[in-house]
Each structure stands twice: as structure tokens, then as C-alpha cells.
MDAnalysis code that builds the backbone (N, CA, C; Angstrom):
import MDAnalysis as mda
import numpy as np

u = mda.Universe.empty(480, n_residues=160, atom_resindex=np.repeat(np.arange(160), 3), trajectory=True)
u.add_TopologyAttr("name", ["N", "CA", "C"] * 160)
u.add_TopologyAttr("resid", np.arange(1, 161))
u.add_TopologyAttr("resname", ["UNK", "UNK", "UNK", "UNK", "UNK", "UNK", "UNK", "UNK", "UNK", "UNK", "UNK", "UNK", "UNK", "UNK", "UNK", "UNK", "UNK", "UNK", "UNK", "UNK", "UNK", "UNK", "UNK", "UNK", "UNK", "UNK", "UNK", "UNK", "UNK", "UNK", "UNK", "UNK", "UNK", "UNK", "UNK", "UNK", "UNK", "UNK", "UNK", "UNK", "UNK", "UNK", "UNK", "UNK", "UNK", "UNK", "UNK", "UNK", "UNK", "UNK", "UNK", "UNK", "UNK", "UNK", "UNK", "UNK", "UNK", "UNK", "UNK", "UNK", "UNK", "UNK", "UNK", "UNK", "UNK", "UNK", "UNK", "UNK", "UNK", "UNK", "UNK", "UNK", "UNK", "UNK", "UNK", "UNK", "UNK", "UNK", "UNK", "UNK", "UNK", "UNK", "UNK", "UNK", "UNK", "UNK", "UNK", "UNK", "UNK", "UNK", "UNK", "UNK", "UNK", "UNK", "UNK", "UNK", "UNK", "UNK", "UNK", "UNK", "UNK", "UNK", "UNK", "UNK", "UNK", "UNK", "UNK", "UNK", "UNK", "UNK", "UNK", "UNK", "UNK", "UNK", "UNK", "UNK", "UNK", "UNK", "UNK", "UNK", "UNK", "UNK", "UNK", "UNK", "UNK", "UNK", "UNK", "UNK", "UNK", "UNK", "UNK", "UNK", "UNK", "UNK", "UNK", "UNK", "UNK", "UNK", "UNK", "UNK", "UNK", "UNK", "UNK", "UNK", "UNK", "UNK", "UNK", "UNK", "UNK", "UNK", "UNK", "UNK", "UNK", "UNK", "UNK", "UNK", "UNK", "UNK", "UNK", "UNK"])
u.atoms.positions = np.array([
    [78.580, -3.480, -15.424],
    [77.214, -3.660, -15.876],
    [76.935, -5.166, -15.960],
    [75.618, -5.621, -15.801],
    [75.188, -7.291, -15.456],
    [74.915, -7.644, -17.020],
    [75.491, -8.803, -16.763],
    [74.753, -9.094, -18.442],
    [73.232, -9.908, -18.527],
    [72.479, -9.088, -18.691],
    [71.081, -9.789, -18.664],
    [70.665, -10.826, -19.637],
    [71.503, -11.390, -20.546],
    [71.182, -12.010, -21.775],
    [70.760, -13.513, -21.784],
    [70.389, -13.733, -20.239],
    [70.556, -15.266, -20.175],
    [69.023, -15.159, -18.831],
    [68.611, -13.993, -19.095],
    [67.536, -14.084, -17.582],
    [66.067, -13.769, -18.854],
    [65.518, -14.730, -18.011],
    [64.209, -14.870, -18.775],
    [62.982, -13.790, -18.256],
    [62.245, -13.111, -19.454],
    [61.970, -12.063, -18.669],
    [60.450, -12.148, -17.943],
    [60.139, -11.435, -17.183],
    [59.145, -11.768, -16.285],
    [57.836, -11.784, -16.715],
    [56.927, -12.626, -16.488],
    [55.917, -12.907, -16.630],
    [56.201, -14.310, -18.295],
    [56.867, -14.326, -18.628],
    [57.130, -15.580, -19.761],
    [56.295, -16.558, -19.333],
    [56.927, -17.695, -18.312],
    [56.068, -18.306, -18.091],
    [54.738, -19.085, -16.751],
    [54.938, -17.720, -16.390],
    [54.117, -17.270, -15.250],
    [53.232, -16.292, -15.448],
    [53.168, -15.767, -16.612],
    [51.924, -14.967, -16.902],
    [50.351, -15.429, -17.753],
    [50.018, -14.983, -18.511],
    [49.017, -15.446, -19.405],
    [48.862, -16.634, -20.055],
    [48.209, -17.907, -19.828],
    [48.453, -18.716, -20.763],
    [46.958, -19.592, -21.649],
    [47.523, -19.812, -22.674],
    [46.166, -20.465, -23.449],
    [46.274, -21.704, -23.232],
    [44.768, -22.055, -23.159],
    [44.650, -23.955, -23.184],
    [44.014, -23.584, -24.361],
    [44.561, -24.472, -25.573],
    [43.830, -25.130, -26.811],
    [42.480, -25.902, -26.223],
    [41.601, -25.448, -27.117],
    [40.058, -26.448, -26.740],
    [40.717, -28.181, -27.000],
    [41.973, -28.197, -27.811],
    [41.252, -29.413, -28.438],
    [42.690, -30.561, -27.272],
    [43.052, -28.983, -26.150],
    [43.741, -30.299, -25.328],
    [43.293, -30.052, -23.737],
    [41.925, -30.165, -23.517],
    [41.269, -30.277, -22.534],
    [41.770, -31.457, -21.898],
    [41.425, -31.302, -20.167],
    [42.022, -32.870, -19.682],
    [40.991, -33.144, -18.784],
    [40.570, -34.720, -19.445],
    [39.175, -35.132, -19.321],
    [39.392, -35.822, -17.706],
    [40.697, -35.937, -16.891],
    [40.988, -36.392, -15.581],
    [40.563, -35.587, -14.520],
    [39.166, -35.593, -14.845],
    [38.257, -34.678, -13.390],
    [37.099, -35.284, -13.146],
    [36.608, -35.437, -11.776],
    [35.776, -36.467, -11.763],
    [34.698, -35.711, -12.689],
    [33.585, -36.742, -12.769],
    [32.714, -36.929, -13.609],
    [31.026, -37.435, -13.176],
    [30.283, -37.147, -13.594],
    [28.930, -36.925, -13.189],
    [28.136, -38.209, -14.363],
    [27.488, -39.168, -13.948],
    [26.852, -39.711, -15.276],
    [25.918, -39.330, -16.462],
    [26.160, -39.241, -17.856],
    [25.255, -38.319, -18.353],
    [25.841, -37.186, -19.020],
    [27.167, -36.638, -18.258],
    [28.073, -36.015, -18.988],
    [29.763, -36.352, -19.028],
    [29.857, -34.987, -19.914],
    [31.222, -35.652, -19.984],
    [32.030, -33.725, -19.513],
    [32.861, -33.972, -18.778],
    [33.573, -32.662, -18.112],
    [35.385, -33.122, -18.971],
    [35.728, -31.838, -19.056],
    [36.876, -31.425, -19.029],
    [37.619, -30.199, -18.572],
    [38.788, -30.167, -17.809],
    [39.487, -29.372, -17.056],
    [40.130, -28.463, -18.077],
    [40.455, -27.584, -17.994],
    [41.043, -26.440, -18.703],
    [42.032, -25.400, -18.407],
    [41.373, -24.583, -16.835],
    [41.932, -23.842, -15.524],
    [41.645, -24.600, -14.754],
    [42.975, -25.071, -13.781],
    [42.813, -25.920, -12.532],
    [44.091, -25.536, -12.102],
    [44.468, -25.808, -10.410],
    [45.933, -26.206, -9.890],
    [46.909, -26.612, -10.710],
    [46.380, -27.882, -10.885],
    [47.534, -28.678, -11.916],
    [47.872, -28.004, -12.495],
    [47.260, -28.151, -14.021],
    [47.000, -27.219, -15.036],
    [48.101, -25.558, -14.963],
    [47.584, -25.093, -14.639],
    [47.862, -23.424, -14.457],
    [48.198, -23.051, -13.408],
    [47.893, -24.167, -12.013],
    [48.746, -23.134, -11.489],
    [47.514, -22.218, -10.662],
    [45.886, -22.244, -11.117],
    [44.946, -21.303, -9.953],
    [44.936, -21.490, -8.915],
    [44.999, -20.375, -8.452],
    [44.532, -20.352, -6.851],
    [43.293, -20.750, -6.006],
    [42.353, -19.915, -6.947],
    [40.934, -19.609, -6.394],
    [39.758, -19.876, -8.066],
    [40.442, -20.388, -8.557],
    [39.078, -20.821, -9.727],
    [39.205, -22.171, -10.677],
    [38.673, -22.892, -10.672],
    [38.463, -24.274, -11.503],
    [37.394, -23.616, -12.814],
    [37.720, -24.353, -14.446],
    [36.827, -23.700, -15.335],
    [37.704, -24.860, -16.216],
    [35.802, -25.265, -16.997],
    [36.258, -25.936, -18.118],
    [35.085, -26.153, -18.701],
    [34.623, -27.549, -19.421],
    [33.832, -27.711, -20.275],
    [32.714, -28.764, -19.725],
    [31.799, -28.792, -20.332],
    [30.804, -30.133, -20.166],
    [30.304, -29.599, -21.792],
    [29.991, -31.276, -21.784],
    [29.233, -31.717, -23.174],
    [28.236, -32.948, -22.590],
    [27.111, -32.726, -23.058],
    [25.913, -34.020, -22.786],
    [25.141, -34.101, -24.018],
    [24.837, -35.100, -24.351],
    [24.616, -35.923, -25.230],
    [23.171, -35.366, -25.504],
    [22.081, -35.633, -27.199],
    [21.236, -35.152, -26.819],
    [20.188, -36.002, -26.246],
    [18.967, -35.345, -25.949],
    [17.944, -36.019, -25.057],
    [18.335, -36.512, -23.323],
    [19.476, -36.390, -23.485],
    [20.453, -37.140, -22.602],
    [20.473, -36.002, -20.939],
    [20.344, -36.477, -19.703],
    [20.223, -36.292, -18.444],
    [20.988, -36.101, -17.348],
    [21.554, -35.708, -16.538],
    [23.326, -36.263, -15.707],
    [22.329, -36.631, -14.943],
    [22.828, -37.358, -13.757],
    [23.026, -37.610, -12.531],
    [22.838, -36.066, -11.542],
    [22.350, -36.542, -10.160],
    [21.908, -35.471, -9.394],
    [23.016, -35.296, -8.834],
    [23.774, -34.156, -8.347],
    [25.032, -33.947, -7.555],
    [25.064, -32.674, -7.442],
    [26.222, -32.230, -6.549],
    [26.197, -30.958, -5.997],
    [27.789, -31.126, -6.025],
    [28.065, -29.379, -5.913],
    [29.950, -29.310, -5.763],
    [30.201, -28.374, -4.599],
    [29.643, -29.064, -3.704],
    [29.815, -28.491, -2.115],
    [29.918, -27.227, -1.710],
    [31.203, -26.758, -1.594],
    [31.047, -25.540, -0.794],
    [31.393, -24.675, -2.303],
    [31.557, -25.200, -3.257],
    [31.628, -24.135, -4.423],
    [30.707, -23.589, -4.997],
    [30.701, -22.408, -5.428],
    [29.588, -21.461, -6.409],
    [30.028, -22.057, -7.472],
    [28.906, -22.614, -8.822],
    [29.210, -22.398, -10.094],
    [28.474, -21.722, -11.198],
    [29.692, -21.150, -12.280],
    [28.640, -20.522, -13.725],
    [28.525, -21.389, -14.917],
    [27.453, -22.174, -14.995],
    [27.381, -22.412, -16.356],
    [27.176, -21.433, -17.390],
    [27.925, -21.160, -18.638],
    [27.796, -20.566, -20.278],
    [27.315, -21.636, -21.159],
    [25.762, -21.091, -21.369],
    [25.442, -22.151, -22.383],
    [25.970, -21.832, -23.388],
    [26.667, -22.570, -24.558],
    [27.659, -22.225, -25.625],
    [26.554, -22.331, -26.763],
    [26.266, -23.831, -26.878],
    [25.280, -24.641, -27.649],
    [24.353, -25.103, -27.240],
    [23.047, -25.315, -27.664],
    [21.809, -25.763, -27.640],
    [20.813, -25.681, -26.343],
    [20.015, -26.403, -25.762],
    [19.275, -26.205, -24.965],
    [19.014, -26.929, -23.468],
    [19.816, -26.063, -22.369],
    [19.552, -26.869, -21.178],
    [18.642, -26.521, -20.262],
    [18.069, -27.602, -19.836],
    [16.888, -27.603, -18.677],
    [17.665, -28.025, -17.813],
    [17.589, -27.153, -16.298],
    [17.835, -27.628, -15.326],
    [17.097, -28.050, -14.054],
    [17.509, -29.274, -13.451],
    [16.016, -29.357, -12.038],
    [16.963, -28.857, -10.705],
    [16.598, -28.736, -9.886],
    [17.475, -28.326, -8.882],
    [16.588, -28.925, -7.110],
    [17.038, -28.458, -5.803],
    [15.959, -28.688, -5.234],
    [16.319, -29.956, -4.376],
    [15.641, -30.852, -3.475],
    [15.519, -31.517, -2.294],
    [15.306, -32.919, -3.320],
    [14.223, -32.529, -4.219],
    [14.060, -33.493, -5.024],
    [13.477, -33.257, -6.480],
    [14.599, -32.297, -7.148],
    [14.475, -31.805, -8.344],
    [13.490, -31.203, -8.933],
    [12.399, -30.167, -7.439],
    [11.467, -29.970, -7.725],
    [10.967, -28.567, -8.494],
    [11.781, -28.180, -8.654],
    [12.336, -26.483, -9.370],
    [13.042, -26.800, -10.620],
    [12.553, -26.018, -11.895],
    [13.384, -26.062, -13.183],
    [12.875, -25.047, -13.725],
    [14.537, -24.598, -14.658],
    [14.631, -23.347, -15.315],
    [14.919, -23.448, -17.057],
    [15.043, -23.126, -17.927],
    [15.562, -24.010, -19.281],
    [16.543, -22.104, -19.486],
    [17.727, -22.772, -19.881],
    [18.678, -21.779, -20.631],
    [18.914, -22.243, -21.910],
    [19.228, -21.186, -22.532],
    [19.716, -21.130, -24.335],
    [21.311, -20.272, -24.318],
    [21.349, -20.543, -25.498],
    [22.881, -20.193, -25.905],
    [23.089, -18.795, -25.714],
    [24.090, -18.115, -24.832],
    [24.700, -17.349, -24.257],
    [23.741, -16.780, -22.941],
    [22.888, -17.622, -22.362],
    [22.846, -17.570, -21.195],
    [23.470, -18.356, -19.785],
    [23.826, -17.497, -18.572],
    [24.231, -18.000, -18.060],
    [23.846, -18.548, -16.648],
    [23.886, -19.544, -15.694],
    [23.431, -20.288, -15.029],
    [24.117, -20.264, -13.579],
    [23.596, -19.843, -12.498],
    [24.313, -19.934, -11.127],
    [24.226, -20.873, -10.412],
    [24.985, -21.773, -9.520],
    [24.365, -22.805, -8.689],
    [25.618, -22.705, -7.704],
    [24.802, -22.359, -6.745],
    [24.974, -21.702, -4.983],
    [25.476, -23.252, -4.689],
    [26.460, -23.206, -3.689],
    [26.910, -24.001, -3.173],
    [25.747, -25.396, -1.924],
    [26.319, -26.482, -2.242],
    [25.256, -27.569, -1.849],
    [24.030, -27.693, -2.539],
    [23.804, -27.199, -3.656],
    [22.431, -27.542, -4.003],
    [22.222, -28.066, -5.007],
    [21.483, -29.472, -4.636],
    [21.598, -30.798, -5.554],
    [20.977, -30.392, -7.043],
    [21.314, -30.484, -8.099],
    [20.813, -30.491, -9.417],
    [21.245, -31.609, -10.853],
    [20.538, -31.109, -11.666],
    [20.648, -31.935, -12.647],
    [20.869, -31.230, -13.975],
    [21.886, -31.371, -15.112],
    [21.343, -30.890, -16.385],
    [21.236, -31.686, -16.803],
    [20.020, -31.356, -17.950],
    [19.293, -31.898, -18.719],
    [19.827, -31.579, -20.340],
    [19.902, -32.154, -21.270],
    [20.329, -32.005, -22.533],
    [18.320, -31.590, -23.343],
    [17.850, -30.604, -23.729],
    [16.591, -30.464, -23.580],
    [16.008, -30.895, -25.558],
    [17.304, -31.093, -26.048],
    [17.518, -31.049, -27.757],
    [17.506, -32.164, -27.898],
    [16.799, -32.674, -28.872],
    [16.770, -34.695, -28.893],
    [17.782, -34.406, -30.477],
    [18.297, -33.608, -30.657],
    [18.950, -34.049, -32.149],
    [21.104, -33.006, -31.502],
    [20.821, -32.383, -31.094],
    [22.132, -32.193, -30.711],
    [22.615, -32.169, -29.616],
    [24.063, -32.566, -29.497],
    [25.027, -31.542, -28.284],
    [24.483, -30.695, -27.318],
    [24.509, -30.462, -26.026],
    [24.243, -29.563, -25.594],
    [26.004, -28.938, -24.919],
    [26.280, -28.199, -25.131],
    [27.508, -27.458, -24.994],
    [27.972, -26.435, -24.091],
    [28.467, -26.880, -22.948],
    [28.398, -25.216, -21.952],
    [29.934, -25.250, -21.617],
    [30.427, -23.993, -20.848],
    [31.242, -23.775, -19.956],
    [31.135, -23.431, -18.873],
    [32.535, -24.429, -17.825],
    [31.823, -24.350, -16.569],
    [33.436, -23.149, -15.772],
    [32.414, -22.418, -14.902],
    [33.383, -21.972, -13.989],
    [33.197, -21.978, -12.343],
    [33.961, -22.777, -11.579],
    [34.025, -22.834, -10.273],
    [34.905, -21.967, -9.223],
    [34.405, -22.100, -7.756],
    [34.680, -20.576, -7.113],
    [36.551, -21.288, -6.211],
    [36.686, -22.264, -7.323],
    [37.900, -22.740, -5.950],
    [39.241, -23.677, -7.108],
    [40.348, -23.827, -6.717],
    [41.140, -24.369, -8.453],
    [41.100, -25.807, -8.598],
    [40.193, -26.939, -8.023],
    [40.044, -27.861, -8.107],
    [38.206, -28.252, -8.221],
    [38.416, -29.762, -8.957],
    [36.986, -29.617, -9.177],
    [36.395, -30.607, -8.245],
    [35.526, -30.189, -7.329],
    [34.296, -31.287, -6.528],
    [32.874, -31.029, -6.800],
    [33.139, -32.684, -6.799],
    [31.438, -33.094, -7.199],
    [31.211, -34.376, -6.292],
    [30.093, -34.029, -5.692],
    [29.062, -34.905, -4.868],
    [28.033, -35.913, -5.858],
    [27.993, -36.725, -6.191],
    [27.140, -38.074, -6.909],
    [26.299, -38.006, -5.495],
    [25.027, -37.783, -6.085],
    [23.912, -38.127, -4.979],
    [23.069, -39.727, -5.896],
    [23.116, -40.573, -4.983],
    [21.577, -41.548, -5.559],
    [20.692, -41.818, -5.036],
    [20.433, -41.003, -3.917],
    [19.472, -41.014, -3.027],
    [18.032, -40.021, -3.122],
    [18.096, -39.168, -4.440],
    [16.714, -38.295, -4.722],
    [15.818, -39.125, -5.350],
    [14.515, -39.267, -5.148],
    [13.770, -39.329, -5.882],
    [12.855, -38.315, -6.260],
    [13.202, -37.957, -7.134],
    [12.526, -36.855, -8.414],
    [11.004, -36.579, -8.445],
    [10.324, -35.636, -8.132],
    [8.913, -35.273, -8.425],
    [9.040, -34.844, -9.944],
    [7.892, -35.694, -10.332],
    [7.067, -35.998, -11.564],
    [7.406, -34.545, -12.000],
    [6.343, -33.570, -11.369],
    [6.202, -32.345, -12.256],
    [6.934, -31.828, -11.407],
    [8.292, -30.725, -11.823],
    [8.822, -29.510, -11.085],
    [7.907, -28.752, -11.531],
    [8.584, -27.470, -10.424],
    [7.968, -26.200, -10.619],
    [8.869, -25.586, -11.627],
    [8.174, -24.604, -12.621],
    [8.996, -23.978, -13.305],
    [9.840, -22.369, -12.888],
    [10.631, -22.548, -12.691],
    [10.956, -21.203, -11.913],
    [11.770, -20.114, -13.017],
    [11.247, -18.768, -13.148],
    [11.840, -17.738, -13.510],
    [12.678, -16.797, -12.865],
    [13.786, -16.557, -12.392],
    [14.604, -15.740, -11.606],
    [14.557, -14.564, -12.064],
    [13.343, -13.461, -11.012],
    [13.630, -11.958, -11.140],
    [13.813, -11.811, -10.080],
    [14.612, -10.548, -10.114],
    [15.086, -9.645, -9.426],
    [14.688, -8.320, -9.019],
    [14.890, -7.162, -8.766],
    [14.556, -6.211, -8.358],
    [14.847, -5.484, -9.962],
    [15.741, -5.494, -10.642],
    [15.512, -4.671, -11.446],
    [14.946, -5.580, -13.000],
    [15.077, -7.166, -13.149],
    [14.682, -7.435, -14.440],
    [13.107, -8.023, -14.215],
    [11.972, -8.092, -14.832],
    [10.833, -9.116, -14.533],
    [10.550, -9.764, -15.361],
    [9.758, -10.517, -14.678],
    [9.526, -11.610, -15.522],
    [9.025, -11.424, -16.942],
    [8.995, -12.069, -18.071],
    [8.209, -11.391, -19.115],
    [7.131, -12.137, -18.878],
    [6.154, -11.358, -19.980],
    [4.838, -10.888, -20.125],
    [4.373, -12.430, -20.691],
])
């Protein structure tokens, strides 16, 4: 009979693991306006197919226009209130609140907006690939007024 007393058993440390919020790793590029931290990445954990972590922006406070190429992302608004512009030249905007969540289709330039002049705005981010890219655009110039856009669908509408 084998003596198993020395074999570590499977899934230990290749299975499930927690990142503490409070040891996020702020070594991912970065957008001006906010501040990102890594959480699930390659490095990190070890993903294959998903990058996910945090952004925090300041209030009143704006990022920079950029896009994360060929990736899909979900913002979770956690805390307070974001406006987003999106668009050729940020000419489309939507505003989310806390526990809504936010899609942005691959290549398409946007901005969050911190929409709260007294707090934090607080989200989580999840990407479709285990590393994080971001495109810095400085080449938009911004129309004055966006359009305000509501996303329905076939089964939710717009409200009243």
C-alpha cells in the first residue's frame, strides 16, 4: 500500500482562491482620472480567459477617453453615480447607480465620469481576456451636448 501522507491533495493550491480587497495590485496600466486595480489576472491567479478588478474615481472627477480593444467589458457600479459618454466623439451618454451594470463592446472609445461632486465613485471591472488593455486616446474632441441614450431591448422599455 502507497503512503499518501506527504501528497498534497488536489485542488489545494490550484483551486479556489481569494484576493483580499485590501491587497489589490495597482501594476495595471491606468487611464487618467482613475485609479484601477488588478485582482483576477495571469499573474495573479493564473486566468486564462478573464481579467477583473477595481476602479475608483474621484468625485466630480472624469477619466480620459480610451478603449480596451478587442475586449468586452462589465462595469458593477458598487458606489455612487456614473455617467458614461461613449461614441466617435463622446456623443452618447447613459448614467448608472449602484448595482447596475455597464457593457462596453470591444473598440469603443469612452469615458467615466464620477457624476457625485461629494463622493467616490466605486465599480468593478470585468474583462473578456486575463490581462488588462487599454488604449489612451487624445485625439477626441468631445461634443458639447451628448445624446442621452436608454438601452431597451425587446423585452425591457424604456420607462415612462
Amino acid at each position: 500500500m502507497a503512503d499518501d501522507t506527504n501528497v498534497e491533495p488536489r485542488w489545494k493550491h490550484d483551486g479556489v482562491r481569494v484576493i483580499k480587497g485590501d491587497s489589490l495590485d495597482s501594476n495595471t496600466p491606468q487611464t487618467p482620472g482613475m485609479f484601477r486595480q488588478a485582482a483576477i489576472n495571469h499573474a495573479r491567479v493564473g486566468a486564462q480567459k478573464i481579467w477583473a478588478g477595481k476602479v475608483d474615481i474621484e468625485p466630480n472627477a472624469k477619466t480620459g477617453v480610451h478603449h480596451h480593444g478587442e475586449l468586452e467589458s462589465v462595469i458593477f457600479v458598487v458606489r455612487g453615480h456614473a455617467r458614461m459618454r461613449w461614441g466617435e466623439q463622446l456623443e452618447f451618454v447613459a448614467e448608472a447607480y449602484p448595482g447596475d451594470f455597464i457593457y462596453v463592446p470591444p473598440y469603443v472609445p469612452h469615458q467615466e465620469i464620477n457624476a457625485d461632486p461629494d463622493n467616490v465613485l466605486e465599480c468593478v471591472l470585468v474583462r473578456s481576456d486575463n490581462e488588462a488593455v487599454v488604449v489612451n486616446i487624445d485625439t477626441i474632441d468631445p461634443v458639447e451636448q451628448p445624446e442621452e441614450v436608454y438601452w431597451v431591448d425587446p423585452i425591457h422599455k424604456a420607462p415612462e
